[in-house]
Every structure is written in C-alpha cells, then in structure tokens.
C-alpha angles and dihedrals in degrees: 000000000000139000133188118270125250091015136107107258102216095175109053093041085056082054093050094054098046079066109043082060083070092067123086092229088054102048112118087357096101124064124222111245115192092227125002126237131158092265090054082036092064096047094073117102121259117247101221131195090264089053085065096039099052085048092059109174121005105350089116093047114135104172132049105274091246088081113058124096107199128019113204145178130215108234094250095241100152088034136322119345127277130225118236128174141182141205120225079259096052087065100040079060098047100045089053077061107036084057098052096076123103092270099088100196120201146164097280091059123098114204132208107211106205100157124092128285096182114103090314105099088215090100105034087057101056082039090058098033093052094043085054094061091034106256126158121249135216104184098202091157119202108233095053126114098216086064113075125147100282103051085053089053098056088043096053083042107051100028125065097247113164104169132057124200105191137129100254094250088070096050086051094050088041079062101046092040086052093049085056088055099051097253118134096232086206093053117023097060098053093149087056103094107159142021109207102207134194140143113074125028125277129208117210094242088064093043094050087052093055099046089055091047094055084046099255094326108160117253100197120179129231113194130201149074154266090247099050108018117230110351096176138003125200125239146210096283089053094253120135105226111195110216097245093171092065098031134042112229127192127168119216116215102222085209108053095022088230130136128232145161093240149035135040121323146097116325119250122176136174113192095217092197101044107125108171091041119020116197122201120186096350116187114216099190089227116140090222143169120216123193134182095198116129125277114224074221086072089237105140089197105117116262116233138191129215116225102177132265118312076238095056089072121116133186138205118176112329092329128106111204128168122210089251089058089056086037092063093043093054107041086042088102099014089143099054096042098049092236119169095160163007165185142177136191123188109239130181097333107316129076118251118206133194122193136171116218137171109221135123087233119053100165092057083049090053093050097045096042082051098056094046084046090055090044078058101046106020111199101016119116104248127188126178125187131182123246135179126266089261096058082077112018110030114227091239088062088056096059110007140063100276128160106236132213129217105264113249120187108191130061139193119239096259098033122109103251091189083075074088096079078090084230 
C-alpha cells in the first residue's frame, strides 16, 4: 500500500477509479482514458462539497453496505453536514497514518481524548490508533455536557495522562481554567508531555504561547478531515508532512485555474486506498501551501501549511484578510501583553476587535495589539477594546455541565459574534 513520493501514481488512481465507478454519483462522470496520465488526469471533473452534500446519504457508496463499519458526519462547519463511511480496511489505512506524526504513541501513554466522538471521526481515530499500540484511553469527548473545565483539570492532575488530543483552542482555555483554580499550568501537570492538536488552524505565534504557558509542553498538528481521515501529521522538526503515498494531492492556483504538486492554492486530495467512499478530485476548500523541499527528519513526503478555508476570508476595504493572519498579529507578543483571547468582526468598514488581557496596563495592551493589527491589515480602520474573561468563556463553562461549541474568531458584518461564548 505504498507509492513513490512526489510522483504521479498512475496505477492506484486507476484503481480508484475502477471503484468510484461503483458508486451511484460517480456513475457516467467519469470518462474512460486509455491510459492515464496526469493531462488526462486533470481532465477529470472536481467533486466539490456541494457534490457530497447533494448525495446525502449513500450516494458515494462502493461497496455493498454490508460491508461498512462507521458511518460519520463532518460538523458542518462551511454548510450542511456531509456523510462519510469506512470499511474495516478504511480505517486500517487512516490509523497507519494517524500513528506516523511526531507524537509516537505507545503502551506506556496514557491519552485524553477531548475531541469529539459524535459523528466526527477526530476522536474515533486517536481512539483506534492508540488501542492498536496499546495505549490507555480516557474518552473525555469534547461536545459532552458532563465534561467542563474542571473535570478535565482533576483528570489531567491525578492520572497519569501524557497525551492530550484536543483542537488548540482547548489547551489555551485548560490554562487559563487551571490558572483560575489556582494550578501552575507549567508545574502541576508534570506527567502531561504532548498535546496533539486539529481541528482549526493554528499560527506559530499561538502555538508558541501555549506551549509557554504549559511550560514547554509540545503542541504538535494533525491535519486532515471527516470526509478523508489523516491526511499529515507533523513531525519532530515542527513540519506538517501530508501522506502523499497513501493520498493524491494537487493544489489548484485560483488564479490561473491550473493544477499542480506544489505551492499555494486551493487543496485537492484523492485518497488512492479508500474502498467503502472513493473520492476523486475532491476539493477541500483549504487555502493551502505544499513544498518538496527537503525535511532535516529524513522523510521525503512533501511538507504542507495550512492557511485557513477559502470561506474564512474577510474583507474590509479593499483588504483580504483571513483569521490566522489576525491571529499572528495578536499572540506575536502574548507574553508581554498579558492576551489570553480574542475576536474581530468586521463592522462598517473597519474592522472591531475585542480582546481579554491580564495586565496591569490595558491601555498599553490595546495600543500594542492595534499596531500589530494595522502591520496585518494595513489600511484598514482597526479598533480594540478590552473585555472581560466572560465576554468570551462564561464563568459557568469554567466550573458546570455545560454543552460546548467549536471557537470561531472572525466574524461577517451581519453575523452574532456572541456565538463566541462557546455555549
């Protein structure tokens, strides 16, 4: 179940093909090449988002439905939900590659799982990968309403939990929720070694602030989806390596509309293994970049960055900007300016930002978190005011049973930004 790196893997997307032909969507959309290469390749129409939508529920399905093992949704988070299923052999596939990343899970961890396990396939994956090497579980699931704060607290405290399966957002607000309770993130958790992190994207100046706050704690990325299971794992050196021998990746230049197997564009991917849902084409809708260049690891898979969803984009004026890009900005000096978070809409124009500090100076935090905001975005009218803790984590999260929401930053002129209370 391998391919050469960095080559054009005629015979398992042939394969691939050959089973997508299975599935009612892909019946007569496909035409027949005599021999495949990557011009005829290319050729091939894209299956989109709205393609999957518009099949709920089966209309991908390959393989009789005796044979599937899980049946999942994605949690809808760019439009309605979309159906994903897996043979006993699909997941065999995306656990190998859940387990490659820097992580190296084995039978003496202990994992956290605080992603979650309803519909989503996040938390079954790290539940079946760290079963296979023999690791311990504790399935604290993320969307569930008997897990707040401080129930995670006295877990990571009093059992030997090492590893952390979360999106980042959650290591950031455990922090802060254990400050509150009078625990030194840094020093009252010393089994705890690595939080492995997915599920929004995650700039370098966030990650270098949790890991400070956890008192050098890794934060180490998992990529990938619902619909198509890991798709790169991050290794020691803090590069994100997309699994290109199990997966066909092509990048799409919005500009030029061409396809290519490296730089910036739009994310396509085409699992070559997938029995039960074969993808081909699929657009991700990831603003991504993709580079061969060498890995001081000694993997030769092609390393890749996130840069956030083509819908995640704002504008105000005459300036695109995406929430990573603000999220850079902010977190750049998080340590000086006391941030622990934030949010901006964009609002007649300009763009409004909130964010809670703990400084003994807000003023000075508001004045330097705007000028790194206007480096961002120049030309663009900013304003940043300070708000308390609750404007973005409601008292009642950090001690009671309440039902969470994924975090979101960035907000449209004429959408409710106190969705952000995460309740």
């Amino acid at each position: 179940m391998s391919s050469p790196a960095h080559a054009f893997p005629r015979q398992q997307l042939e394969e691939a093909l050959l089973r997508a032909r299975s599935a009612p969507f892909y019946e007569g959309r496909l035409p027949r090449a005599e021999k495949l290469d990557r011009r005829s390749w290319e050729r091939l129409p894209l299956t989109r988002k709205e393609d999957l939508r518009a099949a709920y529920p089966f209309g991908l399905l390959a393989v009789p439905q005796s044979q599937l093992s899980t049946y999942h949704e994605s949690s809808g988070t760019s439009g309605h939900p979309i159906s994903s299923y897996f043979t006993e052999s699909d997941w065999e596939d995306i656990l190998s590659r859940f387990l490659r990343n820097g992580v190296r899970l084995c039978r003496e961890d202990m994992v956290l799982i605080k992603t979650p396990y309803a519909l989503v396939t996040t938390a079954h994956q790290m539940h079946g990968a760290a079963r296979s090497v023999g690791a311990s579980i504790v399935p604290a699931d993320n969307r569930s309403a008997n897990m707040p704060y401080s129930r995670v607290l006295r877990l990571l405290h009093d059992l030997p939990v090492t590893v952390a399966w979360c999106m980042p957002t959650e290591a950031l607000l455990w922090a802060y929720a254990a400050r509150r309770a009078g625990r030194a993130p840094a020093r009252d958790f010393p089994r705890l070694r690595t939080f492995l992190a997915a599920g929004e994207p995650l700039s370098a100046a966030k990650r270098a602030h949790i890991e400070a706050l956890w008192g050098g704690k890794r934060v180490l990325i998992d990529y990938g989806s619902t619909e198509t299971g890991s798709l790169a794992g991050e290794c020691e050196q803090g590069r994100l390596h997309l699994w290109s021998d199990r997966l066909y990746f092509e990048v799409r230049d919005a500009q030029t509309g061409d396809f290519r197997e490296e730089g910036a564009g739009s994310l396509v991917v085409t699992p070559l293994f997938r029995e039960a849902m074969p993808l081909i084409r699929y657009d991700l809708e990831d603003v991504v970049e993709i580079s061969h260049a060498p890995c001081g690891c000694g993997r030769t898979l092609p390393t890749i960055r996130v840069l956030g969803r083509k819908t995640g984009v704002m504008n105000a004026g005459t300036r695109a900007f995406s929430a990573l890009e603000l999220e850079e900005a902010v977190y750049a000096n998080a340590a000086e300016t006391g941030l622990w978070f934030w949010r901006a809409r964009v609002r007649d124009g300009a763009l409004e930002a909130q964010i809670h500090v703990e400084t003994q100076n807000e003023d000075a935090a508001c004045r330097r978190i705007l000028q790194a905001i206007e480096a961002t975005v120049p030309g663009v009218r900013v304003r940043v005011a300070a708000v308390p803790a609750e404007c973005f984590v409601p008292e009642a999260l950090l001690s009671r049973e309440v039902p969470m929401q994924k975090p979101r930053f960035l907000f449209g002129e004429n959408e409710d930004w106190k969705s952000l209370d995460y309740a």
